[in-house]
N, C-alpha and C positions, 0 to 999 in steps of 0.2 A: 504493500500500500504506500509505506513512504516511497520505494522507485516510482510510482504509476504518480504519488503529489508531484515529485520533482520532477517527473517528464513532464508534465501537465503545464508546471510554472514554468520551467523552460521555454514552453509552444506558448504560449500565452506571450511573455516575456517577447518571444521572436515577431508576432503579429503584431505587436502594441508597436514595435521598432521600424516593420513595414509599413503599418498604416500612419505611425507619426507625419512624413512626408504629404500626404494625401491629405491630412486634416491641415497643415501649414499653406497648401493649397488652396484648401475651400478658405480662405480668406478673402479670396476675391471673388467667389462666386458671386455675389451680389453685385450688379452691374453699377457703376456710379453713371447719375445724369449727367446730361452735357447739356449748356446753354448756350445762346448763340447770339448776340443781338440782332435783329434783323435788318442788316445791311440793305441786303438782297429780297428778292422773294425769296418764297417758299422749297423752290426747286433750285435754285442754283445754291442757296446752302446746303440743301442735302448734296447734292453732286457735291459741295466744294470740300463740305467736313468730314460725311461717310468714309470715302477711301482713308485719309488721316487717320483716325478711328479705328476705319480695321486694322491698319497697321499697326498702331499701337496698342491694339490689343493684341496683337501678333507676336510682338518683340515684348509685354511686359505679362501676357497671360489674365491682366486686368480689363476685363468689358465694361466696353463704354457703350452707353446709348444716346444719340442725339436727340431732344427734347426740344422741338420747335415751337416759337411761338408766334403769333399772326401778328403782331404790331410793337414798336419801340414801347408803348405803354404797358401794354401785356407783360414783355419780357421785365421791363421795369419793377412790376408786381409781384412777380414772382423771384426776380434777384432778391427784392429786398424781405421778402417772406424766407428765404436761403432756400429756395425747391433745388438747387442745382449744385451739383457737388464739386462742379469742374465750369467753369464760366468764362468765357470770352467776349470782352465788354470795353465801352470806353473809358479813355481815362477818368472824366468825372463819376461815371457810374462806379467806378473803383473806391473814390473816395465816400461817396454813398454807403457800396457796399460793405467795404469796410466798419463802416462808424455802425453800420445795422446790424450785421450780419458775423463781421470778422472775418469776411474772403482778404485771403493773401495772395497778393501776383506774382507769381515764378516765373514768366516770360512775356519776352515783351521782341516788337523788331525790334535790335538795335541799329538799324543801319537809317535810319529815319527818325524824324519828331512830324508831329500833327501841328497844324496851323490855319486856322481861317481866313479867305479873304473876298470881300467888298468888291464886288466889279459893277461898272456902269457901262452904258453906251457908249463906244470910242466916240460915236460925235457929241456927248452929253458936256457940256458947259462944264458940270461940278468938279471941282478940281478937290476939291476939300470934305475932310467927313459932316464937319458942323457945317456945311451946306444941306445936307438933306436932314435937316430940320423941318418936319411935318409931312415929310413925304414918304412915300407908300416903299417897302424896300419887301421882296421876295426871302422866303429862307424854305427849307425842305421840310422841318420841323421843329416844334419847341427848344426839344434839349438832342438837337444832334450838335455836336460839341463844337467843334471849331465854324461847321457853318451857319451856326444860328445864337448856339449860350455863347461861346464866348465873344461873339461880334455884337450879342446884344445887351453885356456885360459891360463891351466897350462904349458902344450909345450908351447907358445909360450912368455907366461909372466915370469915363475916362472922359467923353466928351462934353456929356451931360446934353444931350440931345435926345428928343423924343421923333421917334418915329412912328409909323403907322405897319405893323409889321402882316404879311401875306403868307400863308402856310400853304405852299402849293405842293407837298408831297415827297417828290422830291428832287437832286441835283439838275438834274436834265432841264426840270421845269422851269425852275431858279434863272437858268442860264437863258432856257428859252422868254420869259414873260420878259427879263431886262434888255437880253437884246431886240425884241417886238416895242420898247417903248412904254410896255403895261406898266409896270414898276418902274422910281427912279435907278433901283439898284439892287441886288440879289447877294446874299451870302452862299458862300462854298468852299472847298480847299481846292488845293491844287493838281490834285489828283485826277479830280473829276472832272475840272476846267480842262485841263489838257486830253481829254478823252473825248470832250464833245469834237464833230464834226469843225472842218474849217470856216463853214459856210455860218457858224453861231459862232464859234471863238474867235472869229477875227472883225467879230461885229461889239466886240466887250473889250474893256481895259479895267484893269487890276489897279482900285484905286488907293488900298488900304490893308494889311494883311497883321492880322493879331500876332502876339507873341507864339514863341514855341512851346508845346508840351509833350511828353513822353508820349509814343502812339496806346492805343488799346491794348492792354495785359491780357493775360490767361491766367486766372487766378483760382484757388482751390478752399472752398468753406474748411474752417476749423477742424468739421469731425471729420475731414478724411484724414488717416493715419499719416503721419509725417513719413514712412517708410515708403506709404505709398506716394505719395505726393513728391516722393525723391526719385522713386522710377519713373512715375509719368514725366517728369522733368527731364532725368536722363534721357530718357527715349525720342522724347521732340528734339532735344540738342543731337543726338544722334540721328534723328531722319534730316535736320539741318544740314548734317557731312555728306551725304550724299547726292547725286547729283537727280535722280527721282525725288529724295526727298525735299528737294527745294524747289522742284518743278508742284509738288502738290502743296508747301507751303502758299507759293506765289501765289495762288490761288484767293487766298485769308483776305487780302494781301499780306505776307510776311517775307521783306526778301531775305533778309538774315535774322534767325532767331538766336535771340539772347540772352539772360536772365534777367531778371526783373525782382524790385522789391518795393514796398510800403513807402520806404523815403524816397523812389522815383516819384511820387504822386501826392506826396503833401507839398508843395506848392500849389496846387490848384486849388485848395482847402483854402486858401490865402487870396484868392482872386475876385471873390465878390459874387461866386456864379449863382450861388442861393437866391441871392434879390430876383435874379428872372428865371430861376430851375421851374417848372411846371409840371406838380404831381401828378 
């Protein structure tokens, strides 16, 4: 009987040893959400974030699931409720999130800063921003950051001019009502200005362009486990080294990804953007 306990605790003993592996595993079964602000529609972020995704769940064994949301307000609501365990978002959303929630950003492009800027009708008179004083100026949306908060941060902090602000949706539109005349002037970045058409962009000039801020983080709520929040980090600087994996960054847009932390994004905390943020 004692040989037959001790073979017994032995096989026991040997099974607990196999299966340890396997339980250290299902630690990730549990898929973490992914958040996205919606840049884009519906369809080109799942095309732009899914392949990313499965790769990385590829290289870290960690399932991701993309968690789309229908409008910049939407996702707004739900950053700051913390639905999302893995988030990619603009910088002031960061600073939101943070103060609500405790999202921490791990990467960020480093090869860029975000910036706003002001275009009018090349034939338009205004030379000056405190010229459009009371006049009608286009933006994409409330709190899209460089082309609407922080240009109208600027009206209202720096210039101290009141305008008459137009939400048409978004950049394209911006570009188009100001160069038709509809508005005196339109907010957007530079990104998007140079992607319009010749036949729009060469009918605007760039009258005024905000200061620089760190672009959109990728940032991870508090209760993902900092071990895993160190792979998922690894792994995106790792799909960076490669030359696929910067063809599916570019995508994000992200042309070099880089780390990212907390003191990237407190100066914006410092900027005044609360006076016109729009819950």
């Amino acid at each position: 009987m004692r040989w037959n306990l001790a073979f017994w605790l032995t096989l026991l003993t040997g099974w607990t040893a196999l299966l340890s592996p396997l339980t250290s595993a299902q630690t990730h079964t549990a898929p973490l959400t992914v958040g996205v602000v919606p840049q884009f529609d519906a369809r080109r972020t799942q095309t732009t974030w899914q392949p990313i995704l499965d790769e990385l769940t590829q290289r870290t064994g960690i399932r991701l699931t993309l968690s789309g949301s229908p409008s910049i307000p939407e996702f707004e609501k739900r950053m700051q409720q913390g639905e999302f365990d893995l988030v990619y978002l603009n910088p002031y959303h960061q600073v939101i999130a943070n103060q609500k929630q405790g999202y921490i950003p791990i990467l960020k492009d480093s090869s860029k800063q975000l910036f706003g800027i002001l275009v009018v009708p090349k034939n338009s008179p205004i030379q000056r921003v405190e010229e459009l004083a009371g006049k009608t100026v286009a933006f994409p949306a409330p709190n899209a950051l460089g082309a609407s908060l922080m240009m109208r941060a600027d009206f209202h902090n720096k210039f101290h001019v009141d305008i008459t602000p137009l939400y048409v949706k978004t950049h394209t539109s911006v570009y188009l009502n100001t160069a038709l005349g509809k508005t005196s002037a339109g907010g957007g970045v530079m990104r998007t200005f140079n992607e319009q058409p010749p036949e729009v962009r060469d009918q605007l000039r760039v009258l005024y362009e905000t200061v620089r801020v760190p672009p959109h983080p990728i940032s991870v709520h508090p209760r993902v486990p900092a071990e895993t929040s160190a792979r998922l980090k690894a792994a995106f600087l790792a799909l960076g080294e490669t030359e696929a994996g910067r063809e599916l960054l570019a995508h994000i847009p992200i042309t070099r990804i880089g780390s990212a932390s907390q003191a990237d994004y407190l100066p914006l905390a410092e900027m005044g953007l609360d006076a016109v943020y729009e819950e």
